[in-house]
N, C-alpha and C positions, 0 to 999 in steps of 0.2 A: 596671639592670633584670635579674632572673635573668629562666633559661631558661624558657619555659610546662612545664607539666609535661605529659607526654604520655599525650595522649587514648586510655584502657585500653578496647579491645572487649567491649563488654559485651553478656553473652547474653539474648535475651528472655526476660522473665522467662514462666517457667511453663512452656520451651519442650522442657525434662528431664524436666518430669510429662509433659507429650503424648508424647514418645520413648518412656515407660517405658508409658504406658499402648498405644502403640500394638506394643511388644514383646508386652505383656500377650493384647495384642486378636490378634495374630497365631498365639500358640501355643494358646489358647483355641481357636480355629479348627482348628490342625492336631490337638487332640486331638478335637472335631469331627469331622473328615475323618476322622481314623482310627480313630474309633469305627464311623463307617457301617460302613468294611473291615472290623473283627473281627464286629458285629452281623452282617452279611452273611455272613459263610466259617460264622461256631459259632453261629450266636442270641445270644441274651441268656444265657443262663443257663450255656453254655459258654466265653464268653466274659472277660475278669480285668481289671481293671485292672492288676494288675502288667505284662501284655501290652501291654496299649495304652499305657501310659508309656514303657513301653522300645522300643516302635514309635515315640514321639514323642521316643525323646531326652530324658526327663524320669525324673525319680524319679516315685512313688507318692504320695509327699507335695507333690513337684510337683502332683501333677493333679489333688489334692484340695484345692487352693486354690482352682483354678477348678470343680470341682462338688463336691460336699459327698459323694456316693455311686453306685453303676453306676446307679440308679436316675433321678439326678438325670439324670445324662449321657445317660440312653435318654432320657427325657424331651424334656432339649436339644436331641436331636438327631431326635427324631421333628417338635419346633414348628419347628427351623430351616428343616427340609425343605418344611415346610406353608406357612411364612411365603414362601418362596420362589415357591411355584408361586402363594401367593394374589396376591402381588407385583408377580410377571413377567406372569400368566395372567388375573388373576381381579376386577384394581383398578376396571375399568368395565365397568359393567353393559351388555349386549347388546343391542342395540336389536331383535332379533327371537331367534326360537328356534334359527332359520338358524344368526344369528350364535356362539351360544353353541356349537351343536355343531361349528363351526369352532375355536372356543377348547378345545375339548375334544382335536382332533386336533391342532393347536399345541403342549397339553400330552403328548402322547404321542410326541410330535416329541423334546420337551424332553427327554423321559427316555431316549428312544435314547442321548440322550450323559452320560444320568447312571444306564451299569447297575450301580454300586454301588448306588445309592440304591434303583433296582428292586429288587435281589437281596434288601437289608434289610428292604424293607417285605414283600415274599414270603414271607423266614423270619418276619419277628416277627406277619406277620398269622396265621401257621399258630398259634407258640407262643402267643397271645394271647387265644386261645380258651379256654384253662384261665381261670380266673374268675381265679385268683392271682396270675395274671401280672402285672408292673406296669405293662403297657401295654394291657393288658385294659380299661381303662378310658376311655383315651387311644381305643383303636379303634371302642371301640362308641359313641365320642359323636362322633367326626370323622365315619364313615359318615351315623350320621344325619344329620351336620349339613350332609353332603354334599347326602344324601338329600331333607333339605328343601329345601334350594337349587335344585334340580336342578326338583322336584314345584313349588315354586312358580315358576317361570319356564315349565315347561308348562302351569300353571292362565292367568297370563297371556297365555300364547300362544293358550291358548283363548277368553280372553275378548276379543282384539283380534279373534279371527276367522282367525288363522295357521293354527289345530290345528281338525281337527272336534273336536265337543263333547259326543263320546260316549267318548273316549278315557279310561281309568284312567292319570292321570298318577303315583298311585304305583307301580303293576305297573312301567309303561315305566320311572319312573327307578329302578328297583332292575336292570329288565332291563340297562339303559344300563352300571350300574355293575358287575352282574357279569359282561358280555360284557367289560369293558374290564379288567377285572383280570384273568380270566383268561386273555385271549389277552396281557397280561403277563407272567402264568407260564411261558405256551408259551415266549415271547420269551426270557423272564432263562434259562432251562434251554439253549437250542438258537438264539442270535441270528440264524444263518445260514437259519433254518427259513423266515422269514416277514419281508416289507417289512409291520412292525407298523401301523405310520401308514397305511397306506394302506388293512390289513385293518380296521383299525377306521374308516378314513372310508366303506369298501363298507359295511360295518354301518350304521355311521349315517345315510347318505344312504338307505340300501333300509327302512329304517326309519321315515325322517324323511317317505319317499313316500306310505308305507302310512298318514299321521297326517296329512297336509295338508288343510286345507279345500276343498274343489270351488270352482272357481270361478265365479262366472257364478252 
């Protein structure tokens, strides 16, 4: 009787494709990341991809495998950012108006530890007001989309009896949104200026007083 022939370790199959794609999936990210940093330091429009490749370790032609153009990549990189907060912040709906303005100071919690991503959205909201911009479009439909979020969760709040019912829920949520961007700005310019999280929960709570239903 010969010897058995010995049992050759064989690799899971498909287990080369996951490695390659999770290689993929990883520098896709770090040109990501390093797009926030150059958006952030020059804007958009100062900003190369030649730069951001060679800040990734990558050629030009590398990093246009993973986005087709800088337009693409601001893009990417403005929904990754969005997708994030809606994710971490945003996935259940608030069971009062309380609760949301709490989820609001959470989010500004979040972003203390992410001032690149502040610094980008600071510049690119400045440059984005040209109509040509390409994220000119991108901003003015997030805003509203913010906007209406924000207005109908105080229409709610009114009708359960939370909010008096004499309040302009769009006035307050534009006010909401531009007290909170811009003591952003303050922030991303001067970090040491201001405990951000905290000035905006004194906003929102002396806010939140002036709009509450009477009781009784």
């Amino acid at each position: 009787m010969g010897r058995m022939p010995e049992k050759k370790e064989s690799t899971p199959r498909g287990s080369a494709g996951r490695g390659s794609y999770a290689v993929g999936d990883a520098r896709r990210q770090k040109i990501l990341d390093t797009a926030v940093d150059h958006f952030g330091r020059w804007g958009f429009h100062a900003s190369s991809l030649a730069r951001i490749a060679n800040d990734c370790g990558i050629t030009q032609g590398g990093l246009l495998h993973h986005f087709r153009s800088k337009e693409d990549l601001l893009l990417s990189v403005l929904g990754q950012s969005e997708q994030h907060d809606v994710e971490r912040l945003f996935s259940v709906e608030p069971e009062s108006y309380a609760a949301y303005l709490e989820t609001l100071v959470a989010l500004i919690e979040e972003n203390t530890r992410r001032p690149g991503i502040v610094r980008m959205y600071n510049v690119l909201v400045g440059e984005s007001g040209n109509v040509g911009h390409p994220a000119h479009q991108y901003f003015k439909e997030r805003y509203a989309r913010v906007l209406r979020h924000t207005v109908e969760l105080l229409e709610e709040a009114v009708r359960r009896g939370e909010l008096r019912a004499d309040i302009d829920c769009r006035a307050v949520g534009q006010e909401h949104l531009a007290v909170m961007d811009g003591l952003q700005i303050q922030w991303a310019l001067d970090p040491e200026s201001m405990d951000m999280p905290a000035r905006v929960r004194s906003f929102l709570e002396r806010r939140y007083a002036e709009m509450v239903a009477p009781r009784g």
